[in-house]
DSSP file (Angstrom, degrees, kcal/mol; ACC not computed):
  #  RESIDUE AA STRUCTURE BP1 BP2  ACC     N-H-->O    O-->H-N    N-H-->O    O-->H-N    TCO  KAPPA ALPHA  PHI   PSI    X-CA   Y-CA   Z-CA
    1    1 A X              0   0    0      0, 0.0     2,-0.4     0, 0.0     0, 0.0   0.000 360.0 360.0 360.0 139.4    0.0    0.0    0.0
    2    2 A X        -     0   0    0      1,-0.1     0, 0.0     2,-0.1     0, 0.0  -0.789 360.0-156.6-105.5 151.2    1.1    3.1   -1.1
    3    3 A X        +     0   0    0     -2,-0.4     2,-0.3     2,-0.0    -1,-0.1  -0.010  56.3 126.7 -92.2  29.9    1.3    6.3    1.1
    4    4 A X  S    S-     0   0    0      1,-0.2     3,-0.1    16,-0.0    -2,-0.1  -0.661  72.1 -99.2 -95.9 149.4    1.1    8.7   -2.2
    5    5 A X        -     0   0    0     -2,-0.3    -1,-0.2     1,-0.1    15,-0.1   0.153  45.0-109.5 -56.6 149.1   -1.5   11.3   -2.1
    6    6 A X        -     0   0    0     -3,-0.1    28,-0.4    12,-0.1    13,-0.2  -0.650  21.5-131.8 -93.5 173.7   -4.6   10.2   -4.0
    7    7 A X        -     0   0    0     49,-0.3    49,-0.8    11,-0.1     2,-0.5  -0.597  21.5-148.1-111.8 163.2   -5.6   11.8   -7.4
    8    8 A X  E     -AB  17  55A   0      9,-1.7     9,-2.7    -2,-0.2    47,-0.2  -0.943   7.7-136.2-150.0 144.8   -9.4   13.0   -7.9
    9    9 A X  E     - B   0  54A   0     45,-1.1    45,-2.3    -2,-0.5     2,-0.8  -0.409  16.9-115.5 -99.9 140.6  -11.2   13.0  -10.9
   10   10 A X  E >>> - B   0  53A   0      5,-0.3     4,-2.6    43,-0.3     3,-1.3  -0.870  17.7-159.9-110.6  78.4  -13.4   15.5  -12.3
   11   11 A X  T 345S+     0   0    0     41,-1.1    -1,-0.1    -2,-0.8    42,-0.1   0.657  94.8  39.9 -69.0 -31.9  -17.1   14.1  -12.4
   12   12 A X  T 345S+     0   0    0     40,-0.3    -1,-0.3     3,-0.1    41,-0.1   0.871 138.8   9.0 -75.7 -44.0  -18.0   16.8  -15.1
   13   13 A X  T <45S-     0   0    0     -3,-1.3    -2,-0.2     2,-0.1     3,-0.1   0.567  91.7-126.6-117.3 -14.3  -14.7   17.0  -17.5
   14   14 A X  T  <5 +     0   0    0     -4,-2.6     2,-0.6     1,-0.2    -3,-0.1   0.926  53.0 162.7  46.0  49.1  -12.7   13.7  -15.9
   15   15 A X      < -     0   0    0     -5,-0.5     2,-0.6     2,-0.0    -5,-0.3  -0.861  33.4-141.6 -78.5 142.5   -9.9   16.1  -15.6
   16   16 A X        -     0   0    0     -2,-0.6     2,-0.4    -7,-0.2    -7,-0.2  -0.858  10.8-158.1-110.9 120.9   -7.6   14.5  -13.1
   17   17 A X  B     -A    8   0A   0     -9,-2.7    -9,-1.7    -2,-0.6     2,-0.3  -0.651  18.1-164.7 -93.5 132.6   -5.8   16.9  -10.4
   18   18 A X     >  -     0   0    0     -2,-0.4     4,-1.5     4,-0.3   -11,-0.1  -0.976  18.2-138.3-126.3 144.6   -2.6   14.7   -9.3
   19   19 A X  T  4 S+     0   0    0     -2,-0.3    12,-3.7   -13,-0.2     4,-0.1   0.713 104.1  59.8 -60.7 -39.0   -1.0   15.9   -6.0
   20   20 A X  T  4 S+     0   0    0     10,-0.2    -1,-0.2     1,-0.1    12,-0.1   0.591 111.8  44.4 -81.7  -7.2    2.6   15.5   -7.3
   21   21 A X  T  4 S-     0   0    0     10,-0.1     3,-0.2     9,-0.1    -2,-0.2   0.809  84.0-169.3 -87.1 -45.6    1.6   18.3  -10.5
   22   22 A X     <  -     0   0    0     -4,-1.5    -4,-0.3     9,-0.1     2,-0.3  -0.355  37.6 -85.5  86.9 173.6    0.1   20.5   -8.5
   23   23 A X  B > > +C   28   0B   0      5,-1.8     5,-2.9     6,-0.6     3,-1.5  -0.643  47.3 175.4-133.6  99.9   -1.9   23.3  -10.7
   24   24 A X  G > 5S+     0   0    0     -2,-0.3     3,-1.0     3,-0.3    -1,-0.1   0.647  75.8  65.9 -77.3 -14.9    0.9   25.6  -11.2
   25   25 A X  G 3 5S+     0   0    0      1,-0.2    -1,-0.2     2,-0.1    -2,-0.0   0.758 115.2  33.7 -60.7 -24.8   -1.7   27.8  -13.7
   26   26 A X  G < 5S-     0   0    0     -3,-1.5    -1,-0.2     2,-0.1    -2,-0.2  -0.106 127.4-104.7-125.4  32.9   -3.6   28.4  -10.2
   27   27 A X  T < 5 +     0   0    0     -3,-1.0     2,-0.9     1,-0.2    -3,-0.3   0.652  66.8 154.8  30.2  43.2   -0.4   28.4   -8.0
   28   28 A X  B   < -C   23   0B   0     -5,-2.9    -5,-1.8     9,-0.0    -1,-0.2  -0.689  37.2-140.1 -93.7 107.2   -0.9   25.6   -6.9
   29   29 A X        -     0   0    0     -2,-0.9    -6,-0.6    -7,-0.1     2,-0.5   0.370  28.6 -95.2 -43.6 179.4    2.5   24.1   -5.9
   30   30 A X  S    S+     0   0    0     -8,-0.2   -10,-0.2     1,-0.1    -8,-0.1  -0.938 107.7  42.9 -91.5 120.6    3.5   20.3   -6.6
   31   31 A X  S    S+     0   0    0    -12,-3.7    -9,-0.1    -2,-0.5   -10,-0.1  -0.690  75.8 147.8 125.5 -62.4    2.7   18.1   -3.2
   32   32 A X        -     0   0    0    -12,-0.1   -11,-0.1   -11,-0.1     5,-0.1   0.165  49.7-135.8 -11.7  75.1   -0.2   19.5   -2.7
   33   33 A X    >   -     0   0    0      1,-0.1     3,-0.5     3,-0.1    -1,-0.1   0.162  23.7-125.5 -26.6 140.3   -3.0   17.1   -1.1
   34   34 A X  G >  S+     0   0    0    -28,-0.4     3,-2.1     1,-0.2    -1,-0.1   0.819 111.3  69.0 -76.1 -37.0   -6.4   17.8   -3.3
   35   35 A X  G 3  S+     0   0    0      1,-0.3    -1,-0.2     0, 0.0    -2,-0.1   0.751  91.0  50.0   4.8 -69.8   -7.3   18.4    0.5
   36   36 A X  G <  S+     0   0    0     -3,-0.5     2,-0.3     2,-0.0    -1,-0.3   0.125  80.8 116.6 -78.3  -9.7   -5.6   21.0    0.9
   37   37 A X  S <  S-     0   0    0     -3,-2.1     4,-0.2    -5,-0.1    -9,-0.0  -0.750  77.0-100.5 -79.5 125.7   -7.0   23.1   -2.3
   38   38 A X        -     0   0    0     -2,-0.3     3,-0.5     1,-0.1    -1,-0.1  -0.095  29.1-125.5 -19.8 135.3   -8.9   26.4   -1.3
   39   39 A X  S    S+     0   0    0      1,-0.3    11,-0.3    11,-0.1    12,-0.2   0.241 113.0  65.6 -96.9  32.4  -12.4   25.5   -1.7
   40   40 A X  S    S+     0   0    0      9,-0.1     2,-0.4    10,-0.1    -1,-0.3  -0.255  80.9 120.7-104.9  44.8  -12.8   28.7   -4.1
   41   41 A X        -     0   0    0     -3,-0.5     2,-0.3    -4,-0.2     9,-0.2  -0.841  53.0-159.3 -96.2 141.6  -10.4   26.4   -6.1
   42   42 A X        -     0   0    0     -2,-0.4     2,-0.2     7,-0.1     7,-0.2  -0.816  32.1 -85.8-145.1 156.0  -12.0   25.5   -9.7
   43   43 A X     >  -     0   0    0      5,-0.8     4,-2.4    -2,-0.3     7,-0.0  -0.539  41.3-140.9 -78.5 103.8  -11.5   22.4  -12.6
   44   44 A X  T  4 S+     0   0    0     -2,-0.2    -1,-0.1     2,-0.1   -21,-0.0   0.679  98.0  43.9 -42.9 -19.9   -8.4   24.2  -14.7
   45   45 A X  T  4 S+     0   0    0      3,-0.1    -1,-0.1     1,-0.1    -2,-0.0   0.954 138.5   1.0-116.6 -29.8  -10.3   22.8  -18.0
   46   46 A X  T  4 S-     0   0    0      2,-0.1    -2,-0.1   -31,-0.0    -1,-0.1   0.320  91.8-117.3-140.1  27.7  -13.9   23.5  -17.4
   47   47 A X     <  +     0   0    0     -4,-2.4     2,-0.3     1,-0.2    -3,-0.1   0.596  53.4 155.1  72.0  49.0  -14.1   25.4  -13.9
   48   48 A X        -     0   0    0      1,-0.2    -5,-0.8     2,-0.1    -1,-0.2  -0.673  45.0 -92.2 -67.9 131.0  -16.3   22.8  -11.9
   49   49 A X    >   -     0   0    0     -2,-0.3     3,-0.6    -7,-0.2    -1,-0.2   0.345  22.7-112.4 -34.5 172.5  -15.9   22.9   -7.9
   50   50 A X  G >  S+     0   0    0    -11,-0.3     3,-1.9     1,-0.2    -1,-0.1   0.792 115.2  72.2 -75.0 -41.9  -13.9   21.2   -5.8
   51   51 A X  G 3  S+     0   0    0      1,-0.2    -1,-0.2   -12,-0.2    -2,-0.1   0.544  90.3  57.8 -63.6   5.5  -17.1   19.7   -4.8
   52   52 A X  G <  S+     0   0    0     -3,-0.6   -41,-1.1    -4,-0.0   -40,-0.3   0.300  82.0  93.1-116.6  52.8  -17.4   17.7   -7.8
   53   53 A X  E <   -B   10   0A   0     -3,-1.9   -43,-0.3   -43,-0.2     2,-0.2  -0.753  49.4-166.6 -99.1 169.0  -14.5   15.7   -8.0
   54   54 A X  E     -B    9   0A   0    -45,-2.3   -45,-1.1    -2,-0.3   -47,-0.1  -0.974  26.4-101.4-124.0 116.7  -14.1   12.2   -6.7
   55   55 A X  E     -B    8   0A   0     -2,-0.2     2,-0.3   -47,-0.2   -47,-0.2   0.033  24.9-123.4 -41.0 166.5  -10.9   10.2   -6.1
   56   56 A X        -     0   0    0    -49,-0.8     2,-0.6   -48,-0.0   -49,-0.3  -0.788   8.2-134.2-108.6 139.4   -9.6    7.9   -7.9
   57   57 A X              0   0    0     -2,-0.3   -51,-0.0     1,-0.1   -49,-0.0  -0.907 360.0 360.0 -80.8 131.1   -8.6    4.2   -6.8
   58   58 A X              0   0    0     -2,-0.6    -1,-0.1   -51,-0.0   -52,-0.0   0.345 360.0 360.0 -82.7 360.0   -5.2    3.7   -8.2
């Protein structure tokens, strides 16, 4: 089992936020737990909430 951050999925656009990318367009550094995103934080590709992603199982 791995202790890497999980990714979440974008129920509208299935863009996928990975922790280790970050969203450097929306300073968001690289580490950065999807947790941890401001919840005025929005879907870089079609500008959905934070509430509608879902993780991913890896």
């Amino acid at each position: 089992m791995s202790n890497k951050p999980k990714r979440y999925r974008c129920t509208i656009c299935e863009h996928v936020y990975d922790p280790a990318e970050g969203d450097p367009l929306s300073g968001i550094k690289p580490g950065t737990p999807f947790e941890a995103l401001p919840d005025s934080w929005v879907c870089p590709d079609c500008g959905a909430m934070k509430a509608d992603f879902e993780p991913i199982d890896d």
